[in-house]
N, C-alpha and C positions, 0 to 999 in steps of 0.2 A: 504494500500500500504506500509506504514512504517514495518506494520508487517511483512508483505511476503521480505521485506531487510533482518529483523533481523533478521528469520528463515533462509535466506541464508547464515547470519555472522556466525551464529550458527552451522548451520549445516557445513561451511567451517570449523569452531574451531573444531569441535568435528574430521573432518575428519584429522586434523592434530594433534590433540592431539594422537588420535589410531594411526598416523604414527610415532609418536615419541613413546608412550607405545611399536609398536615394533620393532621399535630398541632397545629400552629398554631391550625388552625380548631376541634378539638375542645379544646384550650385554651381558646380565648374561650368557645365555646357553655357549658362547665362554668362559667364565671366569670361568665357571663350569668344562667344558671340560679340560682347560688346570692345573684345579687343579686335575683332576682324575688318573690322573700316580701319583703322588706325596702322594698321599692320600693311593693309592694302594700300594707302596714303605712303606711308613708308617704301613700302617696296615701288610705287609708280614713281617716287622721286628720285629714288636711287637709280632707276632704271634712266629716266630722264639725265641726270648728273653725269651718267657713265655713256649714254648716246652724245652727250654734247662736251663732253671730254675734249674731242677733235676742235672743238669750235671756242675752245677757251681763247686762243691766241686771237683770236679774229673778235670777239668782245674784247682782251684785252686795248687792240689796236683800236676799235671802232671810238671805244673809253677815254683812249688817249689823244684822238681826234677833238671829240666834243670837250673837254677839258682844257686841250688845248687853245680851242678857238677861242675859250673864255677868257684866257690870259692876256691874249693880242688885243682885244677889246674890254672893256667895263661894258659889262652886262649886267641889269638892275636883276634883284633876287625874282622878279616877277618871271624876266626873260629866262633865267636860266630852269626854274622850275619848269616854264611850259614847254623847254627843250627837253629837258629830262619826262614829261610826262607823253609828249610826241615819242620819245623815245621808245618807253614802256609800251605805249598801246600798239606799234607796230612788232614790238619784241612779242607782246601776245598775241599777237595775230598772227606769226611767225610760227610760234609754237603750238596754237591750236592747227595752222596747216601742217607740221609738223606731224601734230599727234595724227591727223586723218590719213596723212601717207602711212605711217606705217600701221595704224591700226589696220587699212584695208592691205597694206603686204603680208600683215598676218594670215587673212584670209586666203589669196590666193593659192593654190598647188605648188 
């Protein structure tokens, strides 16, 4: 009789141990999940940085251009910001044609 107790203790323990195991597991799986954009941001940047590796010297020089011309002239803070903002918005529009070449080279055969 004492045994058929303790097989019920037991068998209660185990049934609540595998209810805490999964929560456990649905714990991770959310904390998985919510690191999966972050990871994917990550690795699209990296991927980015290491495609345009070849193109550093060529911003270098482009860099040293617009910097340059600011020295030969006095340029008010207003001019030099809207160079620099011309700048960026073609550098993005660069890099979004950028992104759509090779996303559709991905695709092809």
């Amino acid at each position: 009789m004492a045994e058929l107790s303790q097989l019920a203790q037991l068998e209660e323990r185990r049934r609540n141990l595998l209810a805490r195991s999964d929560c456990f597991r649905r714990q991770l799986a959310e904390e998985f999940e919510s690191l999966r954009r972050p990871v994917a941001l990550l690795e699209t940047g990296w991927s980015v940085a290491q495609s345009l590796k070849a193109a550093w010297p060529w911003v270098a020089m482009a860099s040293g251009f617009v910097f340059a011309s600011k020295t030969r002239r006095r340029r008010s803070l207003f001019a030099t910001a809207s160079k620099v903002w011309s700048w960026w918005r073609l550098a993005r529009k660069l890099y979004h044609l950028w992104e759509r070449r090779t996303a559709g080279a991905g695709t092809k055969p």
